[in-house]
N, C-alpha and C positions, 0 to 999 in steps of 0.2 A: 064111516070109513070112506077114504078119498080113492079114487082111483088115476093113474096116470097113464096116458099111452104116446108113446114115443116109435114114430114110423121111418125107416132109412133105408136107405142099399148099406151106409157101413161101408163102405167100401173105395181104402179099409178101413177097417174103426181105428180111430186117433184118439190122444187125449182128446179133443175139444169135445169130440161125441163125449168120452168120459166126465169131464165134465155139467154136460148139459145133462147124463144120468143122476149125478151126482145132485146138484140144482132138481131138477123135476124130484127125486126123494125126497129132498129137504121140504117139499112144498105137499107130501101125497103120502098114504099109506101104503100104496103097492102100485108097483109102473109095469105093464105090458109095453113089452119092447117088439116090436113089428118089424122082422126085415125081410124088404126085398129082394128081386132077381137081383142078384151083381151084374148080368146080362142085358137084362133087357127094362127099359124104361116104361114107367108109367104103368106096371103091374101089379102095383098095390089098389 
């Protein structure tokens, strides 16, 4: 089992993010999606 992790503020979410969700599935069993302060930078 693959795992996938995908890290962002999202903000906001767009297709493209949609996208690149989409893509990292096609390649992974399960994707942890990680998001950020919408505030503040560099807090992941």
């Amino acid at each position: 089992m693959t795992t996938g992790l995908y890290v962002g503020r999202f903000q906001p979410f767009h297709l493209g993010h949609l996208e690149a969700v989409r893509h990292i599935l096609s390649k992974v069993d399960e994707l942890v999606v990680v998001v950020g302060s919408a505030h503040d930078s560099h807090t992941i």
